[in-house]
MARMARVO-603281 format. One record per residue: residue in three letters; x, y, z of N, C-alpha, C, O in turn. Coordinates in pm, whole numbers, plus 32768, in hexadecimal, padded with zeros to 4 digits. Example, Ala and Ser with C-alpha at 12.3 -4.5 7.8 and 13.67 -1.06 7.14 Angstrom:
2
ALA85277DC7830C84CE7E3E830C85287EB6830C85907EB4834E
SER85057F1F82C485577F9682CA850A80038313853D80728324
This chain:
236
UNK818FAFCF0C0F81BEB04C0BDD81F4B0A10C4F8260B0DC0C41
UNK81B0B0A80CBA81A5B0C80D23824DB0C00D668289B1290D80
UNK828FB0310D7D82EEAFEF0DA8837AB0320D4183E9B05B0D62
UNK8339B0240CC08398B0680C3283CFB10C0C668446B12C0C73
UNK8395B1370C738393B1B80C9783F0B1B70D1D8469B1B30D07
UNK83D2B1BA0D7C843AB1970DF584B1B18A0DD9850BB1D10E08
UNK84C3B1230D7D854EB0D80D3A857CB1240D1F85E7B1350D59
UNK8560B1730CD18572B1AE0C7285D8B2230C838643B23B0C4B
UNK8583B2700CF785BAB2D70D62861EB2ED0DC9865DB34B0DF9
UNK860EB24D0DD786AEB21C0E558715B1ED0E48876CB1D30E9B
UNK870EB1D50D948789B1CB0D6387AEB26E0D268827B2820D1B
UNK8774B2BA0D0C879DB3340CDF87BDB3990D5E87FCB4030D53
UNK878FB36C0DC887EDB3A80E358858B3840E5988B0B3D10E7E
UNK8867B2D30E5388E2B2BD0E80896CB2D60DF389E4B2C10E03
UNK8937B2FB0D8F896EB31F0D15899FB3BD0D548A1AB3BA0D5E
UNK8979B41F0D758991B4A00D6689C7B4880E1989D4B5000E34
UNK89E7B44D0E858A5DB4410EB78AD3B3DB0EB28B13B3A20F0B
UNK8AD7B3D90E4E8B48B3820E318B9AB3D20DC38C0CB3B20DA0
UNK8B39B4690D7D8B6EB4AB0D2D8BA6B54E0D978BD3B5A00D47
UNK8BA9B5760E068BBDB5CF0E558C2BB5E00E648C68B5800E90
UNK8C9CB6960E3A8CFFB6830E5B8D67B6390ED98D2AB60E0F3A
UNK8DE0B62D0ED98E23B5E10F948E09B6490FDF8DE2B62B1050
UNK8E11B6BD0FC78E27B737101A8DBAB758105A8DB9B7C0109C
UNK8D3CB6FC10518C9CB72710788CB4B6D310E28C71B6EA1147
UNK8D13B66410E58D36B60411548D77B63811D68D4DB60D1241
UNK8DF2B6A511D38E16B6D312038DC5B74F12828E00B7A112C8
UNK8D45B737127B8CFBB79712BB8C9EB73C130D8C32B7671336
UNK8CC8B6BF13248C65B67C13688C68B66A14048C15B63F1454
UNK8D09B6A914138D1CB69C14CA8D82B71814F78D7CB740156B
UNK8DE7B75914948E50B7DB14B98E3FB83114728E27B82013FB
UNK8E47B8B114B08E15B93B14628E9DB93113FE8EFBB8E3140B
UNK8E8AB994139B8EAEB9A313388F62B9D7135E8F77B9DF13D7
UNK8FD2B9F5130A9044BA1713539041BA9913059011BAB71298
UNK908CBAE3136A90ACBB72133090E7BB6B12D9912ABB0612C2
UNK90E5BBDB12829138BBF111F49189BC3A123A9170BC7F129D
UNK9229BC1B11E392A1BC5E122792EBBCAC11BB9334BC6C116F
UNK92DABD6311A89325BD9F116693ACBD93117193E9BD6E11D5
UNK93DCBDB41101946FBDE3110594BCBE2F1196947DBE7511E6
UNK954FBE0E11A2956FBE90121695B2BEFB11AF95EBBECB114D
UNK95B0BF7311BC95C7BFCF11B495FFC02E121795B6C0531274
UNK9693C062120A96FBC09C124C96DAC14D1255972CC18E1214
UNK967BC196129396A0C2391295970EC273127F9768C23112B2
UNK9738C2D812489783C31A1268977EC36212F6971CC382133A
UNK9816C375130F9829C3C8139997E2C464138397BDC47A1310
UNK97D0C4C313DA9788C51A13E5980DC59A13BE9886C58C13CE
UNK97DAC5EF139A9830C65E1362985DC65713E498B9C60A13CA
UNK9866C6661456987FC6A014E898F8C62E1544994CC644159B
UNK98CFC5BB1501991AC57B156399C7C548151999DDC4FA14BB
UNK9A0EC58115589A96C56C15449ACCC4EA152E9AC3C4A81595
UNK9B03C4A814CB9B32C44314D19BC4C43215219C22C481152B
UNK9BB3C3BC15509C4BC35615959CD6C36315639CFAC3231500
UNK9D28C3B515A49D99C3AA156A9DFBC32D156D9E1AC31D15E3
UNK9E3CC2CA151B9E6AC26415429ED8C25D15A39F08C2CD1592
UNK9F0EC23415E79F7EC23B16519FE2C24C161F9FF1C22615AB
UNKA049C2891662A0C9C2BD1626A132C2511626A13BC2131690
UNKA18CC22A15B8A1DEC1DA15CAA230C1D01633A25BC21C1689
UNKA240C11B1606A29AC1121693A34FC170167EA37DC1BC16D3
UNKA38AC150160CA40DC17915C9A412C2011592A3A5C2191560
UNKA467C26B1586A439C2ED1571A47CC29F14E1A4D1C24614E5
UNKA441C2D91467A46AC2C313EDA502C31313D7A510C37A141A
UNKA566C2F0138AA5F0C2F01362A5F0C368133DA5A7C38312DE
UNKA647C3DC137EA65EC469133BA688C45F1297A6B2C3F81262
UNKA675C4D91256A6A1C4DB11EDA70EC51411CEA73CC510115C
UNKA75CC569125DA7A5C5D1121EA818C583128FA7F3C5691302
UNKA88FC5661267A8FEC53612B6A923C5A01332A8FFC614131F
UNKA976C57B13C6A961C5A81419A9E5C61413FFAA31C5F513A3
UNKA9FBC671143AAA7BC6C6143AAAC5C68D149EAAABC66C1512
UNKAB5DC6891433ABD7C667142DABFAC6B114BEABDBC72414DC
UNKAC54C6371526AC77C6871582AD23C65415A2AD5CC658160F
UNKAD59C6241520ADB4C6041566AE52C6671552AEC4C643156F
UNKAE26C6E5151BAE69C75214F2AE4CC7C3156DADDCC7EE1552
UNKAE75C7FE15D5AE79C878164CAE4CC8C215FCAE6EC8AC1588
UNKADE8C93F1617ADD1C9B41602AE50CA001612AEACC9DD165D
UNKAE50CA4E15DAAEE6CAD415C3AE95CB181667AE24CAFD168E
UNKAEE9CB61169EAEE7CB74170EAF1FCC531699AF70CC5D163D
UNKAEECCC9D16C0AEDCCD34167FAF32CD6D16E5AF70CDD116BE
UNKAF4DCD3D177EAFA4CD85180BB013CD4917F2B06ECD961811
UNKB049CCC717BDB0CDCCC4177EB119CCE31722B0F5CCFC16AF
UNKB19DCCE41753B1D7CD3F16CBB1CCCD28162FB1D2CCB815FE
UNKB1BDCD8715F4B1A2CDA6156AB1DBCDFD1533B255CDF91522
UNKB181CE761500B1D4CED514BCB1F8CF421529B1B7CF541590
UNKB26FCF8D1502B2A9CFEC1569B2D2CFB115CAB2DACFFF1629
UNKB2F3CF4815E4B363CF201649B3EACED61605B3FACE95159E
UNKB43ECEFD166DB4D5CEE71642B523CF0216D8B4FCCF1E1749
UNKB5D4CEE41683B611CF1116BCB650CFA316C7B696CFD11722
UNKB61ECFE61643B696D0661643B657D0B8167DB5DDD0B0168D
UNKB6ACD12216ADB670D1AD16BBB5CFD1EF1691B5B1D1F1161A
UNKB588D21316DBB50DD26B1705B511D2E5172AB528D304179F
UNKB4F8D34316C1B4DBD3CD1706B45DD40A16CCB414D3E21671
UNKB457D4761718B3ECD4CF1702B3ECD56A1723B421D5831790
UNKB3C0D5D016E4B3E7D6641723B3BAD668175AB36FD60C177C
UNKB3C6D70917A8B370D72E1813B3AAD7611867B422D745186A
UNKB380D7B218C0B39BD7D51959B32CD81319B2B2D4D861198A
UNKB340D7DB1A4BB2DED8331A77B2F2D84B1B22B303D7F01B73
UNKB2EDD8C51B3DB325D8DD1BA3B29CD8AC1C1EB27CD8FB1C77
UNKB271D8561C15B1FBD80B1C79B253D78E1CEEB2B7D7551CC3
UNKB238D77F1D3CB285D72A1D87B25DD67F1D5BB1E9D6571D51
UNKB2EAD61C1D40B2ECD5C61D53B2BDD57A1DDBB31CD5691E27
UNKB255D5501E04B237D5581E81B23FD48D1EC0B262D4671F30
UNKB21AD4461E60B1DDD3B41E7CB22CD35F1E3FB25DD3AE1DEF
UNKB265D2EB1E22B26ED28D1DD4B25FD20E1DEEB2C5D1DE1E20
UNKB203D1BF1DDEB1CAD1411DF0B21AD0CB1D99B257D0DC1D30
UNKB209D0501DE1B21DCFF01D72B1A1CF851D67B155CF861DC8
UNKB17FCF1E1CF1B120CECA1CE2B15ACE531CAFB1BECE541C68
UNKB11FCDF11CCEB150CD621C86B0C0CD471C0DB04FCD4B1C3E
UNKB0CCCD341B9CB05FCD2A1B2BB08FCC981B20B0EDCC621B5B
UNKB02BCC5E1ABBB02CCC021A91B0C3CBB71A3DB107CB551A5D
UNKB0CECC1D19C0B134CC0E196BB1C0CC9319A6B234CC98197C
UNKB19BCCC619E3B224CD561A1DB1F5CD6C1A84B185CD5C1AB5
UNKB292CDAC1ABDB28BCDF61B67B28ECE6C1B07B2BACE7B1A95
UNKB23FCECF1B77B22BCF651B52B260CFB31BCDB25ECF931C44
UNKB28ED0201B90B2E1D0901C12B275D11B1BDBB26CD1421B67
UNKB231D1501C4AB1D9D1D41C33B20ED2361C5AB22AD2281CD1
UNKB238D2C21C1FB242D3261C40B1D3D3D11C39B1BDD41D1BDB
UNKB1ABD3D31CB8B14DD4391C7AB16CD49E1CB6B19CD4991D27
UNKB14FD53E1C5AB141D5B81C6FB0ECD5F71C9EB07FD5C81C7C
UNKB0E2D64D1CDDB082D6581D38B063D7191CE8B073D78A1D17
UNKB029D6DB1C43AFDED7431C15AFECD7081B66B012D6961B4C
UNKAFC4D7711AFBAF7ED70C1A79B00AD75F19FBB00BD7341988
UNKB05DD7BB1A1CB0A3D7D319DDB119D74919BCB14CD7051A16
UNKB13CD73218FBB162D6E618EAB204D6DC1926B249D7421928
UNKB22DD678194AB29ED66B199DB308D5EB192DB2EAD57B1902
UNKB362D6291921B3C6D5B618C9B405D5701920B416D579199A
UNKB430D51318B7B48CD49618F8B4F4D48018A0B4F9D4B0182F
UNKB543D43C18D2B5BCD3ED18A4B5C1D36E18B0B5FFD365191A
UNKB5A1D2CC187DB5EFD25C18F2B630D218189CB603D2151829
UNKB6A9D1D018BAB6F6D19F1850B729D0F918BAB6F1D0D51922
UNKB770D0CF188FB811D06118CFB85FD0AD18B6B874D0F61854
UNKB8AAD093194DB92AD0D6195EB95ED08B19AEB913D04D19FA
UNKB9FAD07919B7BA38D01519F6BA51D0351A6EBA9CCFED1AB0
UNKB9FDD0D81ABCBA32D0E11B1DB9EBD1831B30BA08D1EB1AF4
UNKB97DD1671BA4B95BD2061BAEB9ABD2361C1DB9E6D1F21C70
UNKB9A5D2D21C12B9FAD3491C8BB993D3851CC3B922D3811C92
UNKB9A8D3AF1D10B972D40B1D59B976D45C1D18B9C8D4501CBE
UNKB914D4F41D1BB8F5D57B1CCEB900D5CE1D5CB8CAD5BE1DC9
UNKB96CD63D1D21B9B8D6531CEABA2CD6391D0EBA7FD6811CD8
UNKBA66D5D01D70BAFBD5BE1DFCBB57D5581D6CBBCFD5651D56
UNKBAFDD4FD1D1EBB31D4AA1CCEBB58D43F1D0EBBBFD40E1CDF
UNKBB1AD3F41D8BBB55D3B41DFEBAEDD3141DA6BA76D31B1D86
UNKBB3FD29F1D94BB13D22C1D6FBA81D2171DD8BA77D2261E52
UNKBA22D1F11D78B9DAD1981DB7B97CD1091DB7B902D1031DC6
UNKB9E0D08F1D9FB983D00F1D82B916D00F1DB9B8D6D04B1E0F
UNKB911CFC01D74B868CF6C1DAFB878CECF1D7CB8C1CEA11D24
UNKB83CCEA61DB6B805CDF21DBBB7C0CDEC1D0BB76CCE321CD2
UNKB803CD891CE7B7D7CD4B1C3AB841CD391C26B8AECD411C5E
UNKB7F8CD091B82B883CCE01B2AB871CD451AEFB8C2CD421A93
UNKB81DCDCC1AE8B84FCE201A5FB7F2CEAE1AEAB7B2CEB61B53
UNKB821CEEB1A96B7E8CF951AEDB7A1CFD61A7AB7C3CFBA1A07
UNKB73DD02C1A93B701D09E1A6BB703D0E91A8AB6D8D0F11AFD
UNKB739D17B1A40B734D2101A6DB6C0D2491A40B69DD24619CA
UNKB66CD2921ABCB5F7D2CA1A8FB607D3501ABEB636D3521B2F
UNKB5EBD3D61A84B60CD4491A60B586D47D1A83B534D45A1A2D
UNKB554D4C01ADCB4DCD4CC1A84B4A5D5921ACAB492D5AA1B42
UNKB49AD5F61A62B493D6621A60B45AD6A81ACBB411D7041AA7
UNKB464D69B1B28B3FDD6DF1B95B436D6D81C2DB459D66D1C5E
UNKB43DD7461C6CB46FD7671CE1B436D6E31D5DB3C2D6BE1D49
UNKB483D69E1DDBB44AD6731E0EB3F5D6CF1E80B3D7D7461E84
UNKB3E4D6811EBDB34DD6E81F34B3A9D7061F9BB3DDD6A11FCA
UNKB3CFD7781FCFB3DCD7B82019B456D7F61FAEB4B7D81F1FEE
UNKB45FD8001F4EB4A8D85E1F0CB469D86A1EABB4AFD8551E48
UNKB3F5D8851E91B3A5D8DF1E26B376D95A1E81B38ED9721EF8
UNKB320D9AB1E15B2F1DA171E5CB241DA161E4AB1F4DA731E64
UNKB22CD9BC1E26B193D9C01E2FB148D9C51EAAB0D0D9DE1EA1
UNKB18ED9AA1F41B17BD9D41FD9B0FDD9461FDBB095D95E2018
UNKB109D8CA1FA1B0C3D8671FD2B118D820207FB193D8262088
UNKB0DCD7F420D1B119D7932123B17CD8182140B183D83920C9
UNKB1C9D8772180B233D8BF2197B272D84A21FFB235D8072252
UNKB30BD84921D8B331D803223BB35ED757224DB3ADD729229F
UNKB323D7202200B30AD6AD21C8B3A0D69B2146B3D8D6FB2112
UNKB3BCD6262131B419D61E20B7B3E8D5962079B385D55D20A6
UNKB42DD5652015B3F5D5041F9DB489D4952011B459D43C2057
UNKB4F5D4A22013B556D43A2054B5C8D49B2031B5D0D4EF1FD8
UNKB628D47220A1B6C1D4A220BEB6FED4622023B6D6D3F61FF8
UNKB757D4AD1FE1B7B1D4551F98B7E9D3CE1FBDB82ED3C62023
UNKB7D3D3671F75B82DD2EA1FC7B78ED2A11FEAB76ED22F1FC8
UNKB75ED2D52013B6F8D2B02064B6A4D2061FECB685D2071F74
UNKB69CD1A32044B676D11C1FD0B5A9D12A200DB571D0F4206C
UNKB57BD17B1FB1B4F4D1701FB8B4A8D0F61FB6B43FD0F61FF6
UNKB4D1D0711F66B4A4CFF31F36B526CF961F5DB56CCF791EFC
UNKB552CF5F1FE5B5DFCF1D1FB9B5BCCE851FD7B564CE51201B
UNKB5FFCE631FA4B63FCDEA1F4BB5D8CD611FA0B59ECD081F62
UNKB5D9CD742066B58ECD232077B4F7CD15204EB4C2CCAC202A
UNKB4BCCD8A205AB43ECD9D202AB422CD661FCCB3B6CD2C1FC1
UNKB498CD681F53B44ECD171EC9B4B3CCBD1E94B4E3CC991E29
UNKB4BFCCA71F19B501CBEA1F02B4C1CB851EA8B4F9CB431E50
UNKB437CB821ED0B3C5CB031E67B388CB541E06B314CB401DE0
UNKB3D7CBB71DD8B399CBF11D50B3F2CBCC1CE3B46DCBC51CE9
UNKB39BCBB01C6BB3C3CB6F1BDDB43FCBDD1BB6B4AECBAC1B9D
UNKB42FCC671BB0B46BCCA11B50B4E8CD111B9AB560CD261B8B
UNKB465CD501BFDB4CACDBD1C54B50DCD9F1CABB4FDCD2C1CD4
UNKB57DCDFA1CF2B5D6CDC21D4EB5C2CE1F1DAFB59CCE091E21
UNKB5E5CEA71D71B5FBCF2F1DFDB5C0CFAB1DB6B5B4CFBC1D3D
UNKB59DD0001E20B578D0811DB5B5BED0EF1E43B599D0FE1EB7
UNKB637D1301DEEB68BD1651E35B6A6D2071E09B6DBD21F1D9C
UNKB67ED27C1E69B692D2F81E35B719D3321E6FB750D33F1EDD
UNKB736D3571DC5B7B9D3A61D8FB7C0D41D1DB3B831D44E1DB8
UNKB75CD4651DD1B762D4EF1DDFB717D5611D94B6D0D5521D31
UNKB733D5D31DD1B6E6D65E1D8CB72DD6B41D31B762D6FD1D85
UNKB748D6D21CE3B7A9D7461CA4B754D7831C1DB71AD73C1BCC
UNKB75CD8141C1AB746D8591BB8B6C3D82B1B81B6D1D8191B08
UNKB64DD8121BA6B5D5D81B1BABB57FD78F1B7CB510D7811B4A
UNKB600D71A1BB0B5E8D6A81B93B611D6381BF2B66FD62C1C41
UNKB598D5DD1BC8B5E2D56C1C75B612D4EB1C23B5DBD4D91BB6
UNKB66FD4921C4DB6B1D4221C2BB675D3CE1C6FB650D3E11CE3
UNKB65FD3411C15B684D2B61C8BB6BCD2511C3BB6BED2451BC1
UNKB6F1D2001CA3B701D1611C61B6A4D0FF1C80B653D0F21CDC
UNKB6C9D0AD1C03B642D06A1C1FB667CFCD1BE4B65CCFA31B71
UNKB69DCF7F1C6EB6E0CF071C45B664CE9B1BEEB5EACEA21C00
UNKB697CE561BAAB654CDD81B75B66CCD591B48B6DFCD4E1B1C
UNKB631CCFD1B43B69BCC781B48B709CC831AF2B77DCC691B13
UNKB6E4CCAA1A7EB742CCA119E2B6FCCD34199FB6A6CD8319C2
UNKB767CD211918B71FCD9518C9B6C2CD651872B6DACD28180A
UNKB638CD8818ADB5C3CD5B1871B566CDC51843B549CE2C1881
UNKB530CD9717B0B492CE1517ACB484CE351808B493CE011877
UNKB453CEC917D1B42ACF24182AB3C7CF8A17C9B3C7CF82174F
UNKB378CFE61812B31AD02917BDB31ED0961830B335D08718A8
UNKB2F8D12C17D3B2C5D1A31873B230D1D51824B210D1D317AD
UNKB1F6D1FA1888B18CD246184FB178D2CB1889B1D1D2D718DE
UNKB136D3291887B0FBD3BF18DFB093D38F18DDB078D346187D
UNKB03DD3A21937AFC1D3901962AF95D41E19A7AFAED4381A1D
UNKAF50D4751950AF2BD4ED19B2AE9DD4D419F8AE57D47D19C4
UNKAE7CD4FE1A42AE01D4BA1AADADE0D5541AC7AE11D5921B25
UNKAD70D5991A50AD4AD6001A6EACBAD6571ACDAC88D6C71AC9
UNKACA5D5F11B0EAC30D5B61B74AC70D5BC1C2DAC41D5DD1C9A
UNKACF5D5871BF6AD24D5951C82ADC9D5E51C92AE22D5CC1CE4
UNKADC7D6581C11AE23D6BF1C27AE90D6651C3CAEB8D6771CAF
UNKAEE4D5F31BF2AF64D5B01BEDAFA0D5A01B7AAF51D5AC1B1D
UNKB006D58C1B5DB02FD5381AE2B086D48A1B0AB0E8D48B1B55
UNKB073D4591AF4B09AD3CF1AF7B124D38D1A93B101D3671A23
UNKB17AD3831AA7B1F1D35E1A61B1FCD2C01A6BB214D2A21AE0
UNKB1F1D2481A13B1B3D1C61A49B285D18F1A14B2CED1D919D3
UNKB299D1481A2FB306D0D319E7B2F1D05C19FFB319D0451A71
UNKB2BFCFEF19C6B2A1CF7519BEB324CEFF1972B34BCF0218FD
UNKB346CEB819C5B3ADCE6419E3B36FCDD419A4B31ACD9719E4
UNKB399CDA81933B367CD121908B393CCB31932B40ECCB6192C
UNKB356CC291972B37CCBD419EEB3C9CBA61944B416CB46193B
C-alpha cells in the first residue's frame, strides 16, 4: 500500500509539469524584457519659433508686364506750344537800364538773355527781317545765318538811362557784335548777336541764325534780385 501511494504521487507531479504554461520556462536563466510603449511626438512649446524654409532658388514670374521702352519720353524744354516763326510782341516800357545779355546752349534751343537792371515791365518786339539797320542812322547791318532776327526791346541801354546805376559804363557802341559769329561757330541754332543801337527809349539787335526756325520769348521778372529778364530761345 505503502509503495501504491508513492506511485501514485510521482506520477501526479510529473502530470502538473508537463501541464505549466511556456512562459514559466522563460524565467529559468534571463530576466524578463522590458515592455515597450508607444512613441509619442510633443508638441513644440508656445515659445519656440518654428524654421522658416529656405528661400527659392528662382524669383517666381512677375505678374504685371515690364514698361514699354521703346517709345522716348516727350522732352516739355522742346518746342511745343508758343513757338513759331512769326512775329512776338509784348507791351510795355521801362526807363531801367538794359544792362547784360547772355547767351546759353539748352538741350533742344540756343537762348539769347537780356536783362534789366530793375522789375518794371519792359516790351519787346522780335520778328524775321531780311535785313536789320542800325537805330536811328538806318545804316545796314548783317550778321552771319541764313535768316536774321530783329529784337526791339523797350528799355534804355546802361549808360543812357537815368537810374545813375554803373555811371559811365555803356551796354555796346552801335555796330558793336556782342556774340560774333566765331564764338558760336559749334552752336546748333545761333550765329551772332549783334547791337543795332539806342533810339527813343529802345535798344535794337540782330540776331543771326542758321535758318528761319522756332522761336519763343518769354519775360522773366526776378523780383528777389530787382531785374527783369527778356529770354528768346532758338530751336536747334
Amino acid at each position: 500500500m505503502r509503495r501504491t501511494a508513492h506511485a501514485v504521487a510521482a506520477a501526479a507531479a510529473i502530470a502538473g509539469l508537463l501541464t505549466l504554461p511556456s512562459c514559466s520556462q522563460s524565467n529559468s536563466g534571463a530576466p524578463p524584457a522590458p515592455s515597450v510603449s508607444p512613441t509619442t511626438t510633443s508638441p513644440l512649446p508656445a515659445s519656440t519659433t518654428p524654421v522658416s524654409p529656405p528661400p527659392p532658388t528662382t524669383a517666381p514670374p512677375s505678374s504685371t508686364a515690364p514698361p514699354r521702352t521703346d517709345a522716348p519720353p516727350a522732352s516739355p524744354s522742346c518746342p511745343s506750344a508758343g513757338w513759331g516763326t512769326g512775329a512776338k510782341e509784348a507791351a510795355g516800357s521801362s526807363t531801367d537800364a538794359l544792362y547784360l545779355v547772355r547767351v546759353g546752349k539748352h538741350d533742344c534751343y540756343d537762348r539769347v538773355v537780356f536783362t534789366i537792371n530793375g522789375t518794371t515791365t519792359a516790351g519787346y518786339s522780335v520778328r524775321y527781317v531780311p535785313l536789320v539797320t542800325a537805330d536811328p542812322s538806318g545804316r545796314p547791318l548783317p550778321v552771319p545765318g541764313g535768316a536774321v532776327l530783329q529784337v526791339v526791346i523797350r528799355a534804355p541801354e546802361q549808360g543812357a538811362d537815368t537810374s545813375g546805376h554803373q555811371p559811365g559804363r555803356v551796354l555796346a557802341a552801335t555796330g558793336d557784335y556782342l556774340y560774333p559769329s566765331a564764338q558760336l561757330a559749334s552752336w546748333p541754332s545761333l550765329r551772332a548777336v549783334r547791337f543795332a543801337g539806342f533810339f527813343e527809349g529802345q535798344c535794337t539787335f540782330a540776331v543771326g541764325t542758321r535758318a528761319k526756325l522756332p522761336f519763343r520769348v518769354l519775360s522773366l521778372p526776378d523780383p528777389v534780385n530787382h531785374v527783369e529778364r527778356i529770354v528768346l530761345d532758338l530751336a536747334h
